[in-house]
N, C-alpha and C positions, 0 to 999 in steps of 0.2 A: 590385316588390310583387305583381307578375301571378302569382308561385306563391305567395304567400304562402297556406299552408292554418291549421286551430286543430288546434292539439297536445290530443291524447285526455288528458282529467284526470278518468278515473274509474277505477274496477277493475273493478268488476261492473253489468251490469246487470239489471234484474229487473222484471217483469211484475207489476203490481195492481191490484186490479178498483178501480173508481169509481161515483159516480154514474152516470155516461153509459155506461159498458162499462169498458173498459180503458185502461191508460197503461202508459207506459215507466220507468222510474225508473232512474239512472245513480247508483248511492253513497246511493240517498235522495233525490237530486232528478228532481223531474219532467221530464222533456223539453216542450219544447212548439215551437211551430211557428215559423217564421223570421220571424211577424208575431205572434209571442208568446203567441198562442193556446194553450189546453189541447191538449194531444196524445190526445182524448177517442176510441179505438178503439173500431169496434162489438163485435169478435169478441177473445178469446185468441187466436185461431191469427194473428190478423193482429199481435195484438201482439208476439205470441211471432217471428213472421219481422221485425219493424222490430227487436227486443230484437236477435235474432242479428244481424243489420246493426250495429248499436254494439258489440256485442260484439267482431266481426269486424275491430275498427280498430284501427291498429297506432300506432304516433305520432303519426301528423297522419288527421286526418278527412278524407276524401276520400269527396263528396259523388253521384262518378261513380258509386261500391258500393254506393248505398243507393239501390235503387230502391222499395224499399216504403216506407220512411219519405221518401222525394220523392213519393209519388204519395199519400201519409197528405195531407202539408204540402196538394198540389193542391187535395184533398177540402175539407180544413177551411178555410185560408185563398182560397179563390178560387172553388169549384167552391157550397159552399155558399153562398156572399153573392150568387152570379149563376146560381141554380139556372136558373129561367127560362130563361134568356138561353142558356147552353149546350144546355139540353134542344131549344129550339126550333130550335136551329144543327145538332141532330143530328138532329129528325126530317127536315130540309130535305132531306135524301140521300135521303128514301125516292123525290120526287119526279124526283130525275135519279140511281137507283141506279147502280150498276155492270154491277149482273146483267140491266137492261132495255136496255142498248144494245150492238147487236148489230152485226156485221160486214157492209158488204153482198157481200164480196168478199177473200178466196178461197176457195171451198166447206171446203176441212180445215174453216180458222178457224172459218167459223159452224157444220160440224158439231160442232168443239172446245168451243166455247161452249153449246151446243146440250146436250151432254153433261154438260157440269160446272155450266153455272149453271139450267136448267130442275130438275134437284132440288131445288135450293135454293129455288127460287119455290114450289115442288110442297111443298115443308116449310113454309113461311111461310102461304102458304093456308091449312093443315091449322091448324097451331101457332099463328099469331096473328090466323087469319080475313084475313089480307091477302092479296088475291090482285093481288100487280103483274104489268104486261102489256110484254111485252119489245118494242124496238122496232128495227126496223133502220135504220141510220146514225145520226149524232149531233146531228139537228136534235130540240130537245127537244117532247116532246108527253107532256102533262100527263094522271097518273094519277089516278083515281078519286077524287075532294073527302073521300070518305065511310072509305073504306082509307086512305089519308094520315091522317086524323083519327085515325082509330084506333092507327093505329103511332104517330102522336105522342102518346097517352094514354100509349102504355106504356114510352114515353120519361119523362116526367113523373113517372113511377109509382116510378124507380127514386131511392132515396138518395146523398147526396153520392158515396158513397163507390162506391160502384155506379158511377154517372153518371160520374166521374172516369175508371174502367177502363173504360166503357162508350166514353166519347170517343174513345181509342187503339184499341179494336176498330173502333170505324166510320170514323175519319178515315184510320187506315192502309189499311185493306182498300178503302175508296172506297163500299163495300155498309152502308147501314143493316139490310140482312138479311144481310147477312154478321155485322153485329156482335151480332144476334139470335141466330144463328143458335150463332155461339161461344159466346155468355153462359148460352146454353140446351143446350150439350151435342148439338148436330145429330150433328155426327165432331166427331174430334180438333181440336185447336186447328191445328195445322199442316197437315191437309190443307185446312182453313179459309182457311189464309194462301195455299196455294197455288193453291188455287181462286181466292182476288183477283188474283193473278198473271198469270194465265192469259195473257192479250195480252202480258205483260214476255217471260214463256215463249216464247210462239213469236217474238215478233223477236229472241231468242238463237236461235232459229232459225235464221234467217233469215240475218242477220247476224255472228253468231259474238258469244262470253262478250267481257266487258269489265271489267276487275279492279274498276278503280271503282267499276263502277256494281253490279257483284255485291255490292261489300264495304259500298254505301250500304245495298243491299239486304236483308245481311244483318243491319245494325243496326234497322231496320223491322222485320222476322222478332220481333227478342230483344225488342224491346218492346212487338209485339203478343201476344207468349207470354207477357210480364211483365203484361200488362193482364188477360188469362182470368186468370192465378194469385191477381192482385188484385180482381176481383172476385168469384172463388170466396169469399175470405177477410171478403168483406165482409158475406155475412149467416150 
């Protein structure tokens, strides 16, 4: 029973506005979520990429291709009944970022870090008045009461749907201003991703490529690309 998938029993699907925004509709019914929820969409564009996802299924639904109608289901069944609780899980990064701990050793490295992640702090100051203070080695020492506050406001601030893509930008990257930083259009989404990288980076250095760990790696990548795409979609 472990492949058992549901065979596609519709022909078309089709986009309709609602009360709340948008839905899906399969032949005239509505989709709704795997806890039966309305599939209540903020935007057309986002409906219109969940619509293409059903559209796109062949015999059996196969739940691995639909990544915007999984991260819709996150929004409305999970992400919204525990807004709180997620929001406050994610400002927590701002106090052990990524970008504030720093290498005490080997000069490249902390020049390496020095280069790619001091922008990004340089951009956060500017853009959300948070100025974090980088730290070197990995014994934690706690950030400003009053900048922590504030970066959690604007965690707060963000809607389910938001907040759901918002999660997989901060939790992947390890940087709550990294995942600011993406949701706001700093660079590209991928030089984003690379800039979290940075220490993976040079112990391939170091060390030499490792199939596995590259190919975990690059499943990471696709779903923090898929997380900008969905939050773009969301207002």
């Amino acid at each position: 029973m472990s492949d058992w998938k549901p065979k596609r029993f519709w022909t078309t699907s089709t986009v309709v506005e609602t009360d709340g925004g948008y839905t899906v509709e399969l032949d005239g019914r509505r989709v709704k979520t795997p806890a039966k929820a309305a599939l209540d969409l903020p935007t057309r564009a986002m409906a219109e990429a969940v619509a293409r996802e059903w559209d796109a299924q062949e015999k059996k639904i196969d739940p691995t291709t639909m990544p915007f109608t999984r991260s819709a289901n996150a929004a409305i069944d999970k992400v919204r009944h525990q807004h709180g609780e997620v929001a406050d899980m994610l400002a927590d990064y701002g106090d052990s970022d990524l970008l504030c701990y720093r290498a005490t050793h080997p000069e490249t490295l902390q020049q390496r870090q020095s280069e790619a992640w001091d922008p990004a702090l340089d951009w956060a100051a500017d853009a959300l008045g948070a100025r974090l203070i980088p730290r070197a080695g990995v014994v934690h020492q706690p950030q400003a009461a009053e900048v922590l506050q504030g970066l959690r406001d604007r965690v707060h601030g963000l809607n389910a749907f938001q907040l759901a893509a918002f999660h997989d930008l901060v939790s992947l990257s390890g940087s709550l201003i990294l995942g600011f930083a993406a949701a706001q259009n700093w660079r590209k989404p991928d030089e984003i991703w690379r800039i979290s990288r940075l220490d993976e980076l040079w112990q391939i250095e170091q060390w030499g490529h490792d199939d596995e760990a590259h190919a975990a790696a690059e499943v990471k990548r696709a779903a923090f690309l898929h997380a900008k795409q969905f939050f773009d979609l969301s207002f």
